[in-house]
C-alpha positions in Angstrom: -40.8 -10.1 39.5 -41.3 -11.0 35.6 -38.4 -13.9 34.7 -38.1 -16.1 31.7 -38.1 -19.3 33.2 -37.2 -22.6 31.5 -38.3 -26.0 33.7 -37.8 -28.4 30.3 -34.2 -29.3 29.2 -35.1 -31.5 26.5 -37.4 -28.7 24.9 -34.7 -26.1 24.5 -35.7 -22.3 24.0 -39.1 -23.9 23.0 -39.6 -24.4 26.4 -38.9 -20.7 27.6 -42.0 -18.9 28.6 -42.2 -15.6 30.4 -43.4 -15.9 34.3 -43.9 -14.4 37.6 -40.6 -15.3 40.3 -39.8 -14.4 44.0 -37.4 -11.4 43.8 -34.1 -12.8 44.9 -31.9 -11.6 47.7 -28.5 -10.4 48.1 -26.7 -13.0 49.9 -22.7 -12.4 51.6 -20.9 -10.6 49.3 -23.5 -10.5 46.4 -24.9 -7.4 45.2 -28.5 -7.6 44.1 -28.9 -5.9 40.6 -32.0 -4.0 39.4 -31.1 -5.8 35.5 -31.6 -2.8 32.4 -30.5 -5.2 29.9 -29.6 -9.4 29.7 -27.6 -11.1 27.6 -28.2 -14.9 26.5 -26.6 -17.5 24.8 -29.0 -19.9 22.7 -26.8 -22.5 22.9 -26.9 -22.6 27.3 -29.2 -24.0 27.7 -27.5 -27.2 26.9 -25.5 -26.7 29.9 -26.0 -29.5 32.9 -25.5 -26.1 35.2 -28.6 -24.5 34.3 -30.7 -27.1 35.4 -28.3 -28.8 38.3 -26.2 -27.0 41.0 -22.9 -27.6 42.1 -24.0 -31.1 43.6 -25.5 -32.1 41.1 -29.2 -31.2 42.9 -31.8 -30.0 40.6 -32.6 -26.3 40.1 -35.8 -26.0 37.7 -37.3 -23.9 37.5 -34.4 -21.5 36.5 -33.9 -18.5 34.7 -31.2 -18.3 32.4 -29.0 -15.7 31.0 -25.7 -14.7 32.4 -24.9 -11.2 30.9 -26.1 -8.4 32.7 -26.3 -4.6 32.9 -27.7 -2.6 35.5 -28.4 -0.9 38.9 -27.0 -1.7 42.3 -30.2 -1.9 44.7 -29.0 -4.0 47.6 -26.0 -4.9 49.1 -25.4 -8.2 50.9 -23.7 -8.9 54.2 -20.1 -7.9 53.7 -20.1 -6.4 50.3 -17.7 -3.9 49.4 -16.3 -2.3 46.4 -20.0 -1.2 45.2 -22.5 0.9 46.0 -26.5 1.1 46.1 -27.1 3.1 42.6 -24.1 2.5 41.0 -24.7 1.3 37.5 -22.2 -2.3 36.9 -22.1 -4.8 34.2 -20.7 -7.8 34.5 -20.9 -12.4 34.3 -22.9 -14.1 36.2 -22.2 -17.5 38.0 -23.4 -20.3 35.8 -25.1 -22.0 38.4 -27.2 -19.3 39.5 -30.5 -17.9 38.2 -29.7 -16.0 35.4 -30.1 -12.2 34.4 -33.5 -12.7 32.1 -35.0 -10.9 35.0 -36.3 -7.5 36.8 -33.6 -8.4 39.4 -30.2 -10.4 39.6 -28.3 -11.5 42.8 -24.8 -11.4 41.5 -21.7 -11.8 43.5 -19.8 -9.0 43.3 -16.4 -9.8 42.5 -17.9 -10.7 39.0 -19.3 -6.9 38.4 -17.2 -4.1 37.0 -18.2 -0.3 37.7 -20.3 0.5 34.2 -19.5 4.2 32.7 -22.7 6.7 32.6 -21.4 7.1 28.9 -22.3 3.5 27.9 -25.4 2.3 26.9 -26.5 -0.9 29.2 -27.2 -2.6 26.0 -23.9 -2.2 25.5 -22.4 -3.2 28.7 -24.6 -6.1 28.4 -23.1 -7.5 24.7 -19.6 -7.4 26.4 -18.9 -9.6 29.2 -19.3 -13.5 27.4 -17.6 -11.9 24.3 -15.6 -9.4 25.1 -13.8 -12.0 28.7 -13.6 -15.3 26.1 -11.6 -13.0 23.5 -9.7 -11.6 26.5 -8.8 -14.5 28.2 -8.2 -16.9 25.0 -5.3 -14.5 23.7 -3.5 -13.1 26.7 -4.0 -15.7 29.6 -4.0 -19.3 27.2 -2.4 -18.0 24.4 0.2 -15.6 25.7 -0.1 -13.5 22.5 3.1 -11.1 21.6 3.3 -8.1 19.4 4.3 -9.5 16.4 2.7 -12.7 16.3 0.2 -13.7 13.7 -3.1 -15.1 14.9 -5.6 -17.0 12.7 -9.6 -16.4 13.9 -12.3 -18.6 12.9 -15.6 -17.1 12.7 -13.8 -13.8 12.7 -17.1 -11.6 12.2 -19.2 -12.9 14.9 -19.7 -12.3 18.5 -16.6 -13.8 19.8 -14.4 -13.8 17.0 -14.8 -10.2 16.1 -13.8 -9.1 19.8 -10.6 -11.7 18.8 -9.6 -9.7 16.0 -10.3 -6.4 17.6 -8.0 -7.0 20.5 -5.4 -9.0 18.8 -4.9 -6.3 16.6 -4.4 -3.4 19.0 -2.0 -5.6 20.6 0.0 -5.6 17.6 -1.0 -9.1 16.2 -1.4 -9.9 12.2 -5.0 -11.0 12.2 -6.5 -13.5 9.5 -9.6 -13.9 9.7 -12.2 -16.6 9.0 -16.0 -17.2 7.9 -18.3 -17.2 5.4 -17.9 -14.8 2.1 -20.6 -12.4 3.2 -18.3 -12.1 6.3 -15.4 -11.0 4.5 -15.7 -7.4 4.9 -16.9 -7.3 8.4 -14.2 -9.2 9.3 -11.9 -7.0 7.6 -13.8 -4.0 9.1 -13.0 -5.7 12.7 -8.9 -5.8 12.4 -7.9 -9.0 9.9 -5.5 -8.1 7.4 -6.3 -10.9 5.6 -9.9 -13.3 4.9 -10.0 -16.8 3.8 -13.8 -18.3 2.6 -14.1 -21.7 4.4 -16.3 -22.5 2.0 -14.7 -21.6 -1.1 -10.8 -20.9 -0.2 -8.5 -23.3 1.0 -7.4 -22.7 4.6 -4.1 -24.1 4.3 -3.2 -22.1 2.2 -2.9 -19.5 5.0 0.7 -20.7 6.1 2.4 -21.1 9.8 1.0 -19.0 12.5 1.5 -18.4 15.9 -1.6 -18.7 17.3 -5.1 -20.0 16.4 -8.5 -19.0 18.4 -10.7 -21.6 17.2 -14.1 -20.7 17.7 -15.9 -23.6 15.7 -14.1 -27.4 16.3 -14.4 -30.4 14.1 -13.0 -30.8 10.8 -12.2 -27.0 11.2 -10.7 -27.2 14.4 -8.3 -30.5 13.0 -6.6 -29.2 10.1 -5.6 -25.8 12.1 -3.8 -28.0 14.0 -1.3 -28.3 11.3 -1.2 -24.5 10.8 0.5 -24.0 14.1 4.4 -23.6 14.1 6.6 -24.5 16.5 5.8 -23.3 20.1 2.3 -22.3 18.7 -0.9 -22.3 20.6 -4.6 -23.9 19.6 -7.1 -22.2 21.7 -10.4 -23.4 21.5 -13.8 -23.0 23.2 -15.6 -25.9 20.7 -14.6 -28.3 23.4 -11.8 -30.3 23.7 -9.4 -30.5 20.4 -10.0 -33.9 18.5 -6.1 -33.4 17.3 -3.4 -30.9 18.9 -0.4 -29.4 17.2 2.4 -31.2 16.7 5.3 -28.6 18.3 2.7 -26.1 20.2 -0.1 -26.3 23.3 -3.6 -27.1 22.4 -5.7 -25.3 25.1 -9.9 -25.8 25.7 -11.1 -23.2 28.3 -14.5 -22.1 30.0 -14.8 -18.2 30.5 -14.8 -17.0 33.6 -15.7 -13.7 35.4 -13.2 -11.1 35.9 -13.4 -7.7 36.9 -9.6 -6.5 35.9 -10.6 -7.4 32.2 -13.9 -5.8 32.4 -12.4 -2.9 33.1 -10.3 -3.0 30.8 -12.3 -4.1 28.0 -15.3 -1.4 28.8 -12.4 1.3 28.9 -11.6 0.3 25.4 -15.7 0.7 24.3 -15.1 4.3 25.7 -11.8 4.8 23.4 -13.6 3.7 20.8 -11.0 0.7 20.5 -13.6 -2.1 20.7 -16.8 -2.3 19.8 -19.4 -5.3 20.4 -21.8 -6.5 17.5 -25.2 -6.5 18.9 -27.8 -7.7 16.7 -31.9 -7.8 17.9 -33.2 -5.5 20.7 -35.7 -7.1 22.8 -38.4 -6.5 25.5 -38.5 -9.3 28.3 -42.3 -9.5 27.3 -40.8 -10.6 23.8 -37.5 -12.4 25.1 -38.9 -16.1 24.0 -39.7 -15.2 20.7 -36.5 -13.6 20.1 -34.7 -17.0 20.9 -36.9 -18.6 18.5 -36.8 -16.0 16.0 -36.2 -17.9 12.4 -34.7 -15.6 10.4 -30.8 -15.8 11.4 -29.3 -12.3 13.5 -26.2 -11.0 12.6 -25.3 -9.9 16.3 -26.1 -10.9 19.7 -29.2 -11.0 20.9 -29.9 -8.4 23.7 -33.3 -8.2 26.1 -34.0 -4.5 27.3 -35.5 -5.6 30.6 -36.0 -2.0 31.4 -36.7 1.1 29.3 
């Protein structure tokens, strides 16, 4: 099967190139997936799991990717809860080939049934995003009707999902980012918008809850933002500084079937949407992850027409 494959981990997406690798196999209770569309972080490949396994062994060469969309073809031994044709979407284990492929063995607790009414591009902009949002609000950050919640980089991939859901829940958004972001951000849920580069972020007041999508200097002063019994959430790595009354809480997304349920419902209810920026072929996946013109949106490969 055609793959992007990456054997270099000092090269980055430089070392990317499109290749030829054995189809994999569905394994106990994986599904194999015929991939329509892959989703891909640029920043993964920084990751020690795509180039070492759980004991540390190395993998290379590897395909990376971990958002999928797709087509059931296979069940392994003992699989249950899908079916051979049934279109799913879903996260892929991080220490696992990837989805930049023809086909995907996936466990299949990590897949959600996809609706025949969403695009796979679609289904495959949602899981990174759409689980991170999820699970940094409601599981770490317990948010409450009511509440206010401040979200750096409140237009992109993550942080528009933030503001999407934390609205609908009945949150007061404010939202962070550049000053071209200001409306976008607006258009996702914030009430309000503060310019990190031209408005002061203190300004904002005490809020309840902060999803901090950035770290550093950034991620430091909203520490003092936090009121009493408030909550940092982060996923730029472990806080440098932590609220003085509140939790400070660094996660790693994980799969979750519940939630994608739940958060593909509300793409049919036209509740949430996802902000997908370049469509690519897998024939063109490696220059899209070097393109060098910056892409509002996530990057999405159509592996299949």
């Amino acid at each position: 099967m055609k793959a992007i494959v990456v054997t270099d981990q000092a090269a980055g997406t430089a070392g990317m190139r499109l290749g030829e690798r054995p189809k994999p196999e569905a394994a106990g209770n994986d599904v194999l997936v015929e991939v329509h569309a892959s989703g891909f972080t640029p920043g993964e490949l920084t990751w020690p799991s795509n180039w070492t396994d759980r004991l540390g062994r190395d993998r290379t060469p590897s395909i990376p990717g971990h958002e999928l969309a797709g087509v059931v073809s296979a069940l392994g031994y003992g699989t249950t809860g899908l079916s051979v044709g049934q279109r799913v979407f879903g996260l892929t284990d991080w220490t696992r080939d990837g989805t930049l492929a023809e086909y995907a063995a996936v466990e299949a607790r990590n897949l959600a049934p996809l609706p025949g009414d969403v695009p796979f591009t679609v289904g495959a902009s949602l899981p990174i995003s759409g689980l991170t949002a999820w699970q940094g609000l409601f599981a770490h950050g317990r948010l409450q009707s009511g509440q206010s919640v401040l979200v750096h980089g409140a237009a992109g991939g993550v942080g528009s999902m933030v503001a999407q859901l934390a609205r609908e829940a009945g949150a007061y958004v404010i939202g962070t980012g550049r000053a071209a972001d200001r409306q976008t951000a607006l258009d996702f849920g914030a009430t309000e918008f503060v310019d990190l580069d031209n408005d002061t972020l203190e300004d904002v007041g005490a809020v309840d809850l902060v999803f901090d999508v950035i770290g550093g200097d950034i991620g430091k002063r909203s520490t003092s933002l936090i009121r009493a019994g408030g909550t940092l959430v982060t996923i730029a790595g472990p806080p440098e500084a932590r609220p003085a009354n509140g939790l400070a809480v660094d996660f790693v997304v994980e799969p979750d079937r519940v939630q994608l349920r739940e958060l593909v419902q509300r793409v049919r209810d036209g509740r949430l949407r996802t902000v997908i920026g370049n469509v690519a072929t897998l024939d063109d996946a490696v220059a899209a992850f070097n393109s060098t013109e910056r892409v509002m949106g996530k990057t999405i490969i159509r592996v299949r027409p």
